[in-house]
C-alpha positions in Angstrom: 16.6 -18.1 7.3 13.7 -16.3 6.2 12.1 -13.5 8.4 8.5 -13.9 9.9 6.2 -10.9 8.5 5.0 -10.8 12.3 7.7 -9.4 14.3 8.1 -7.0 11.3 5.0 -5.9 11.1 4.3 -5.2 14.4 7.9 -3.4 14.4 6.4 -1.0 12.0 3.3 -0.2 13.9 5.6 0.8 16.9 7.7 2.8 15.3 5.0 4.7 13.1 2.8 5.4 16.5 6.1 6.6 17.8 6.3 9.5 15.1 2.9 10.1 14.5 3.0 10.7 18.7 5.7 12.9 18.1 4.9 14.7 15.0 1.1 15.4 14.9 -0.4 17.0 11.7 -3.4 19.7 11.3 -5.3 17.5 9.3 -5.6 13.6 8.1 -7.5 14.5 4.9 -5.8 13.3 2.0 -6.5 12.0 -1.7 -4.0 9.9 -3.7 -4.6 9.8 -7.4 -7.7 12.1 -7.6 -7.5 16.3 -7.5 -4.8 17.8 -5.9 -1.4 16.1 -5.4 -1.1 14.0 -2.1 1.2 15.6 0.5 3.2 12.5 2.1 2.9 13.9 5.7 3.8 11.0 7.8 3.7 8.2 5.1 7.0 9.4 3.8 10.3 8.3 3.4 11.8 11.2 5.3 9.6 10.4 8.6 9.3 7.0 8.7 13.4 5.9 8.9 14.2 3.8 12.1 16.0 6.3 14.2 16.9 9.0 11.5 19.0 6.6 9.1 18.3 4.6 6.6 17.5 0.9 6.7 20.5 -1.4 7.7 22.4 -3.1 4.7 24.6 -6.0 4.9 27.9 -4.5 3.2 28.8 -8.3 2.5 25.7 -8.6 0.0 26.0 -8.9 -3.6 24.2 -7.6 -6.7 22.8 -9.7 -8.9 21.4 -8.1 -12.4 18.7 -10.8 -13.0 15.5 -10.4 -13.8 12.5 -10.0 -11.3 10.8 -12.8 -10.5 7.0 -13.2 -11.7 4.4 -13.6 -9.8 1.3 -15.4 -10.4 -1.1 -14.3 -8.0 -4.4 -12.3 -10.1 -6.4 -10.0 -8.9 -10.1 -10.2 -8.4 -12.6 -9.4 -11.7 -16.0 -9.2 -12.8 -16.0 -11.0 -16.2 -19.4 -10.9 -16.5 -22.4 -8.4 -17.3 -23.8 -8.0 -14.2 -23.3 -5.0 -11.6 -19.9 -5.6 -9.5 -19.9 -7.4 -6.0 -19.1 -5.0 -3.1 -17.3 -8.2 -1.7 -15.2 -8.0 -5.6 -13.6 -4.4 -4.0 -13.4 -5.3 -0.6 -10.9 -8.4 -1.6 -9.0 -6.5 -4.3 -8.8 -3.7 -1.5 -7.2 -6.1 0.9 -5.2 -8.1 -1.4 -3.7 -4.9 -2.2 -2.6 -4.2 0.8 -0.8 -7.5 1.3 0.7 -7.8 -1.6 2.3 -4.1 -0.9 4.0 -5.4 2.1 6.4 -7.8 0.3 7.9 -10.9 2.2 12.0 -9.8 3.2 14.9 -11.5 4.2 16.7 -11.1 7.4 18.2 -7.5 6.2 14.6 -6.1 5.4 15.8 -6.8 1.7 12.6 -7.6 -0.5 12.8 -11.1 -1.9 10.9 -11.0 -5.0 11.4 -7.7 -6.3 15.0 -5.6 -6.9 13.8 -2.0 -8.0 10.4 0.0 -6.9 9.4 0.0 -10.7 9.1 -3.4 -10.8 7.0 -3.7 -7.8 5.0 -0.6 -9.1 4.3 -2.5 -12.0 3.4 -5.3 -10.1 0.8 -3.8 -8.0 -0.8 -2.2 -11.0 -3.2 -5.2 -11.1 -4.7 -3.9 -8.7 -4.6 -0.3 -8.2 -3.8 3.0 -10.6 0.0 3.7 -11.1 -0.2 7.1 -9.1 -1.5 4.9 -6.2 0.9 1.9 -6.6 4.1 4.5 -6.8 2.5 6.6 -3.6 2.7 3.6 -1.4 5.7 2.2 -2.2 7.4 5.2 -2.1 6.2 5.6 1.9 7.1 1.7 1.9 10.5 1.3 0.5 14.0 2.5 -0.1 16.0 1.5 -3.3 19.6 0.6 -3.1 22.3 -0.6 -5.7 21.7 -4.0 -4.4 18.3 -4.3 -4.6 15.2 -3.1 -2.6 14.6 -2.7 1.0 11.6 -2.3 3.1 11.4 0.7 5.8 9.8 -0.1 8.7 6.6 1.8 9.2 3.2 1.9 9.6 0.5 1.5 7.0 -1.6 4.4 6.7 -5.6 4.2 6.9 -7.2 1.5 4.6 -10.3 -0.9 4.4 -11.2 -3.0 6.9 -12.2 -6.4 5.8 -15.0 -7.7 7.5 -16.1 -4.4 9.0 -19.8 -2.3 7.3 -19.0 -0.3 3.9 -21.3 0.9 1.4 -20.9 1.3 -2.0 -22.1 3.8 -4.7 -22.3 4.0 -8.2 -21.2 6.3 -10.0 -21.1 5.2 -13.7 -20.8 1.9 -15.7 -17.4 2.1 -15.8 -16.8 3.6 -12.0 -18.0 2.8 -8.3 -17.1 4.1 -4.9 -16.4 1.9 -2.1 -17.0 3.9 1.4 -16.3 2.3 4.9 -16.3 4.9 8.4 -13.3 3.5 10.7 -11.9 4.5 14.0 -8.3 3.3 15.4 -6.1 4.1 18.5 -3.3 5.6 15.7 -5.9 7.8 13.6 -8.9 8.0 15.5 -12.1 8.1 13.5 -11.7 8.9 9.5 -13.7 8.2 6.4 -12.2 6.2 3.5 -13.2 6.1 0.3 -11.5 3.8 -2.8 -12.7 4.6 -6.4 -12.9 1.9 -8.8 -12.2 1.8 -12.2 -12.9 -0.8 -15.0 -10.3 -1.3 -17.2 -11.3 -4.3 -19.7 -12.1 -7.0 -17.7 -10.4 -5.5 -14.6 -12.1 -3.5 -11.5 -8.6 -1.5 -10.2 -8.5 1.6 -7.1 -8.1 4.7 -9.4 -7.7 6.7 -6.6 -8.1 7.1 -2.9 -9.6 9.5 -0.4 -9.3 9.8 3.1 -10.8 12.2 5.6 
């Protein structure tokens, strides 16, 4: 029987607050994908394991070598001439970040996807590579028999539905800026750079302060 996302998710936000309680950092400034290289602080692999190991594997579980399955969701574009919707980012923004958080089995065993390059790929409809391979990095762990999901919290991001501006800063490039506050990161500035690549808006890179 297929797991609920629910339970799951909400399993991640525990054990994330948990660590980040533990573990505090000097700073929450970061940038993904634009200047220097991200340090993974808390949203990495090495933090973020349920109780120091990795995630549980059924040993009964076979490999199968088959090709990953396609999926047909698309993201959001501006196929005309006009200037770009500020609503066009805010839903590529959040599809993104459901479509990161992939659908598991009972075992925390991604459904859809075997290997983090295929997911990477995936997820490049929507954001820069550098971006796509930052997040599931912090997101997942890669066995021989396929892909797993680590439970975790998901670092700041846009809220839909909540004030954000949006700036221009060439034809081909716009900022998307919204000011947040949470119990987990207390207040903090994000900012997601768009980028248009034919047809396509994608987040080139992201900043948050």
């Amino acid at each position: 029987m297929k797991k609920s996302l629910a339970p799951l998710i909400i399993g991640m936000f525990m054990a994330f607050a948990l660590f980040w309680v533990g573990h505090p950092t000097g700073s929450t400034s970061f940038q993904i994908d634009g200047g220097s290289e991200l340090p993974k602080k808390s949203f990495s692999k090495s933090h973020v394991e349920v109780q120091n190991e990795p995630v549980a594997v059924n040993a009964n579980l076979e490999y199968v070598n088959e090709v990953e399955k396609v999926k047909t969701t698309s993201t959001v574009t501006n196929t005309n001439t006009e200037a770009p919707n500020k609503g066009d980012f805010v839903q590529i923004a959040d599809t993104f970040m459901q479509e990161v958080v992939q659908p598991t089995d009972e075992n925390y065993k991604v459904e859809d996807f075997d290997t983090k390059k295929g997911l990477i790929e995936y997820l490049n409809q929507y954001v820069s590579e550098k971006v796509a391979k930052y997040y599931v990095d912090g997101l997942y762990q890669e066995e021989q028999d396929g892909l797993y999901i680590i439970p975790t919290e998901l670092p700041p991001w846009i809220v839909k539905g909540e004030p954000s501006t949006m700036n221009k800063i060439d034809e081909g490039h716009y900022q998307l800026e919204q000011k947040n506050s949470s119990d987990l990161y207390g207040d903090y500035v994000i900012k997601l750079n768009f980028k248009k690549t034919g047809d396509d808006w994608i987040i080139e890179s992201v900043d948050v302060q």
